[in-house]
PASEBA-1860 file (N, C-alpha, C; in nm, 3 decimals):
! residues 109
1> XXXXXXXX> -5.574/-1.469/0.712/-5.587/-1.342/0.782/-5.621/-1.367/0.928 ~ -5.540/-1.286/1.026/-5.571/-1.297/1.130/-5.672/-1.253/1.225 ~ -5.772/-1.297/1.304/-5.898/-1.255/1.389/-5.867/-1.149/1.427 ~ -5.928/-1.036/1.481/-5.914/-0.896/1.535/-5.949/-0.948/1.653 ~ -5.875/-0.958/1.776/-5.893/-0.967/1.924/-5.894/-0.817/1.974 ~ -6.012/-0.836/2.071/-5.979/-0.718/2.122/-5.843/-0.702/2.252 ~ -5.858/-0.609/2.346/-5.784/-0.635/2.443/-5.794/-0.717/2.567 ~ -5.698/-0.791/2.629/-5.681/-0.866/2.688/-5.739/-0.840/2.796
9> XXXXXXXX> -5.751/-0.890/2.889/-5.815/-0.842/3.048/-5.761/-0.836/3.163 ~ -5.624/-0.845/3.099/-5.532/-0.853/3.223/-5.487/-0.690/3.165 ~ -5.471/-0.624/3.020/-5.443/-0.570/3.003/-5.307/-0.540/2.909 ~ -5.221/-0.664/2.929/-5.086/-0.650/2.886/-5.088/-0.637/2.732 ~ -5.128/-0.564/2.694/-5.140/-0.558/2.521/-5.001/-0.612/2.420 ~ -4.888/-0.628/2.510/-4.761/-0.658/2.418/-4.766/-0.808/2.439 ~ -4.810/-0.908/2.494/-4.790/-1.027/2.487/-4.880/-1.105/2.336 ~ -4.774/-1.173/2.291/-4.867/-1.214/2.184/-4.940/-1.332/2.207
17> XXXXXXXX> -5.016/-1.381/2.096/-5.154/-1.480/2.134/-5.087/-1.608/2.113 ~ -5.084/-1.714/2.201/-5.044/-1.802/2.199/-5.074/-1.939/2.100 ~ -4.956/-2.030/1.976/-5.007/-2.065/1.913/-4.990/-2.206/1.941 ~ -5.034/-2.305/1.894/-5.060/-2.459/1.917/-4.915/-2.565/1.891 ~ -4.885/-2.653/1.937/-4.808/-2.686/1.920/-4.797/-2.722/1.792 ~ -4.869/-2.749/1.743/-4.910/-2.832/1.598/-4.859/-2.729/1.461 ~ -4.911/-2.601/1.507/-4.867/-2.488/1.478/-4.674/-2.443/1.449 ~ -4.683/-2.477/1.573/-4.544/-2.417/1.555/-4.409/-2.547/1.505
25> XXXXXXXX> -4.470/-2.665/1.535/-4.329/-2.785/1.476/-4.386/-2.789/1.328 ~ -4.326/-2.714/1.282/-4.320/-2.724/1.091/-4.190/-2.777/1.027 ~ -4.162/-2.855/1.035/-3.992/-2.881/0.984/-3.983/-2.988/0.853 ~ -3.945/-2.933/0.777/-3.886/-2.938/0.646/-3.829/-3.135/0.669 ~ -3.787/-3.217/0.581/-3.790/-3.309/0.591/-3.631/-3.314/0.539 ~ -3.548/-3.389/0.618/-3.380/-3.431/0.565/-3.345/-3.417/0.474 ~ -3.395/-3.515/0.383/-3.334/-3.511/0.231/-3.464/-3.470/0.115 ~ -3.418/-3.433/0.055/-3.453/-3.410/-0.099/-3.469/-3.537/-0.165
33> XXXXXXXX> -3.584/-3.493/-0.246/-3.660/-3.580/-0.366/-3.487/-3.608/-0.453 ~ -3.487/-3.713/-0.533/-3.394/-3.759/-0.615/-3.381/-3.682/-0.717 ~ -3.518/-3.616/-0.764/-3.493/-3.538/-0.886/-3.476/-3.430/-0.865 ~ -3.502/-3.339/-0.769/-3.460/-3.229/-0.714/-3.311/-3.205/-0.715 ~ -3.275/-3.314/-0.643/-3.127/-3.335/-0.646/-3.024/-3.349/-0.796 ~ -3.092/-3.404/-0.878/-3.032/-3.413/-1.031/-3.077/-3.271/-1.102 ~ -3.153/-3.220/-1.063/-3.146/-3.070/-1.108/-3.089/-2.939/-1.038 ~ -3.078/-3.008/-0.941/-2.919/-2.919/-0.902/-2.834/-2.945/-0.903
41> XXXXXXXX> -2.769/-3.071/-0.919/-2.623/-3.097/-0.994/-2.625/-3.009/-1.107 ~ -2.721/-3.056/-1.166/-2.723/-3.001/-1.351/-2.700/-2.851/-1.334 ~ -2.793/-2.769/-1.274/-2.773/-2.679/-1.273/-2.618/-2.627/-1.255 ~ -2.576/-2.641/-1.118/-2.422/-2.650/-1.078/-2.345/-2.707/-1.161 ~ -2.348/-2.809/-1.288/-2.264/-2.837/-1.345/-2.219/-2.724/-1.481 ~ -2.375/-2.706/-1.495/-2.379/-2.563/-1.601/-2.309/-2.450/-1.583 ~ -2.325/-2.437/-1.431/-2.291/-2.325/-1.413/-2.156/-2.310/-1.405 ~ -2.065/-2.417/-1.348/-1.893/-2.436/-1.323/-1.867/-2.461/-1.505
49> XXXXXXXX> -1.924/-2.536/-1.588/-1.857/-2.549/-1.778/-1.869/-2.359/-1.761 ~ -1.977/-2.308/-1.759/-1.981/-2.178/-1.762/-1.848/-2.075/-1.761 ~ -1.864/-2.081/-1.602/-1.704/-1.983/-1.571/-1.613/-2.078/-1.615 ~ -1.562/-2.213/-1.649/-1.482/-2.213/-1.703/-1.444/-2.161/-1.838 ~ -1.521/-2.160/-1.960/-1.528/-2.125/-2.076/-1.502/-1.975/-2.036 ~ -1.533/-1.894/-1.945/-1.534/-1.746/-1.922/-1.364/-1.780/-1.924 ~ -1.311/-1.839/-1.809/-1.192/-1.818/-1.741/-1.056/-1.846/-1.890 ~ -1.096/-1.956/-1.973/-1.058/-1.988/-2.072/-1.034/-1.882/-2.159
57> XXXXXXXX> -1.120/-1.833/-2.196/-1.164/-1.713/-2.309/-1.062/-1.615/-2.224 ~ -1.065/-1.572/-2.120/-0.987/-1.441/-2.041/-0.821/-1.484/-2.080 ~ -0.800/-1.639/-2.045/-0.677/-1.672/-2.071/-0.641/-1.638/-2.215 ~ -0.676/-1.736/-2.304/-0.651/-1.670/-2.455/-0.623/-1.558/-2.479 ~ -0.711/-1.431/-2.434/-0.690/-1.340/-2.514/-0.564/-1.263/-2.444 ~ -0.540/-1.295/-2.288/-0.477/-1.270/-2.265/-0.293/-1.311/-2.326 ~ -0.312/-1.405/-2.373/-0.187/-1.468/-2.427/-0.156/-1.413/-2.500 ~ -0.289/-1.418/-2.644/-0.253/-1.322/-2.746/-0.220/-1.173/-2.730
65> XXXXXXXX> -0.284/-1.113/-2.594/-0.232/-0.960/-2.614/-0.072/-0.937/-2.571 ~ -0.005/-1.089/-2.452/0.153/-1.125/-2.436/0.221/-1.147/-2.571 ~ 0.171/-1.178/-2.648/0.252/-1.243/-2.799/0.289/-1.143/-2.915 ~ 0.140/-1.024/-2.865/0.160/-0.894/-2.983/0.251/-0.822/-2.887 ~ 0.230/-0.841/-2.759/0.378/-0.773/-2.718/0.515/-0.805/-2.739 ~ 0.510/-0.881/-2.714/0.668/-0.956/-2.756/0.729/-0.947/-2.889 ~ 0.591/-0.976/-3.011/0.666/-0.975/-3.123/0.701/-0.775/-3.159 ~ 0.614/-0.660/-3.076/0.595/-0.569/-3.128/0.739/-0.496/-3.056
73> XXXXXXXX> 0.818/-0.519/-2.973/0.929/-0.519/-2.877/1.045/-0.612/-2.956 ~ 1.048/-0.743/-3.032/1.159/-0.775/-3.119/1.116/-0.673/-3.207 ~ 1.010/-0.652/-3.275/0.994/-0.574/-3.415/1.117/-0.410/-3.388 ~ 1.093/-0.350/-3.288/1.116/-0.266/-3.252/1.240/-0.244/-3.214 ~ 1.331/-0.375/-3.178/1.462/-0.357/-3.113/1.546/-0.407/-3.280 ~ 1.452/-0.518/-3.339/1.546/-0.496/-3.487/1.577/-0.378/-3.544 ~ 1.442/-0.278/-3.519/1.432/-0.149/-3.642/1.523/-0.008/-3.554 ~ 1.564/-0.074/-3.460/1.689/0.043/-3.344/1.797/-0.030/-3.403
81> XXXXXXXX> 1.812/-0.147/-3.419/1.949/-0.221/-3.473/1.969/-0.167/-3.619 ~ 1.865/-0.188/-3.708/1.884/-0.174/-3.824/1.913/-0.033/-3.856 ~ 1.885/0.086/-3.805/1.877/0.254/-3.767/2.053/0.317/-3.736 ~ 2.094/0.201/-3.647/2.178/0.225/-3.608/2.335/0.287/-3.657 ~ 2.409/0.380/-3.649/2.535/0.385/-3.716/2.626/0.358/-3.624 ~ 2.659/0.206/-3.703/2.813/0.131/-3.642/2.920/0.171/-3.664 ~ 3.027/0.147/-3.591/3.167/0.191/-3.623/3.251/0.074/-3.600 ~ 3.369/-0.016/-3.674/3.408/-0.108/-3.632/3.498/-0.054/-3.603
89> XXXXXXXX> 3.579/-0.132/-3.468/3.698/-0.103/-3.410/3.753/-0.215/-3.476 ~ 3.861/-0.203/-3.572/3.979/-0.262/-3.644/4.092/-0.318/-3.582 ~ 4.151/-0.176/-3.501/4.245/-0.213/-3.425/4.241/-0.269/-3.261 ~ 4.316/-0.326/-3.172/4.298/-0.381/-3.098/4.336/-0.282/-2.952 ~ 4.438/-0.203/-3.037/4.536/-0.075/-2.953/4.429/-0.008/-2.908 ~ 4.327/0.025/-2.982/4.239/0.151/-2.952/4.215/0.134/-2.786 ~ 4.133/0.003/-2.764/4.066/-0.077/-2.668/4.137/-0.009/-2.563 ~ 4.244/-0.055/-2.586/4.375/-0.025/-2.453/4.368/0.102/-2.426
97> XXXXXXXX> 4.358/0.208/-2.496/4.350/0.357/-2.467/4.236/0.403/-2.403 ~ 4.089/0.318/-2.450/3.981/0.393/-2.413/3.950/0.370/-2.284 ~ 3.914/0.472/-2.207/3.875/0.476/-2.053/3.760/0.394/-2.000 ~ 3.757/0.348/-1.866/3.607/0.257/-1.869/3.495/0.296/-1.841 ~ 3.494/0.415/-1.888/3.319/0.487/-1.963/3.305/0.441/-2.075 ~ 3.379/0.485/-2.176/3.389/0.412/-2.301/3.395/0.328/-2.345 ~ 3.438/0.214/-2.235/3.467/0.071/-2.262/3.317/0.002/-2.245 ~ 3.230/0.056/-2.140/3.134/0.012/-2.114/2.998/0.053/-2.231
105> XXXXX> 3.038/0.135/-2.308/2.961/0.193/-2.411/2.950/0.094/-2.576 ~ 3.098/0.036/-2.582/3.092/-0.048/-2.649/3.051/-0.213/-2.634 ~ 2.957/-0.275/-2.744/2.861/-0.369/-2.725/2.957/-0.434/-2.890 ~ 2.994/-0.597/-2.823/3.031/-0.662/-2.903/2.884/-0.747/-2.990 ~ 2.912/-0.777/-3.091/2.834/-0.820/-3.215/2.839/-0.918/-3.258
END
């Protein structure tokens, strides 16, 4: 806790009280203790297995929700195929007659 000074005698009440040199060079030292240092690797190593296992897990499920798509899109284009009423064109003449709206409507098999 700091002394209660009164006021100065010059008056200037905003100047603050001057502190010692000893006081003011406080500086922290270069390097770190060795074990300090191995517990923040560790830490940092925990923490990167961490988000990876996150990033992993996001991938997976993401795959699997690509795979129920895909199979649920074949499922779906079989059961339009299978639905479907075909007509075979027999003859070859027809072809020749039909206009190319029609031509483009038909899907070989």
């Amino acid at each position: 806790m700091k002394k209660v000074k009164g006021k100065p005698k010059s008056g200037r009440v905003w100047k603050s009280e001057k502190k010692r040199k000893s006081d003011m060079i406080n500086v922290k030292s270069l390097h770190s203790s060795w074990m300090k240092k191995q517990e923040l690797r560790a830490k940092q190593e925990s923490i990167k297995s961490f988000e990876r296992e996150l990033k992993d897990a996001a991938k997976r499920t993401k795959e699997e929700k690509r795979k129920q798509l895909e199979e649920r899109q074949k499922r779906r284009e079989e059961n339009a195929r299978k639905a479907e009423v075909v007509q075979e064109i027999k003859s070859t003449t027809k072809l020749k007659r039909l206009k190319k709206k029609q031509l483009r409507l038909i899907q070989k098999r």
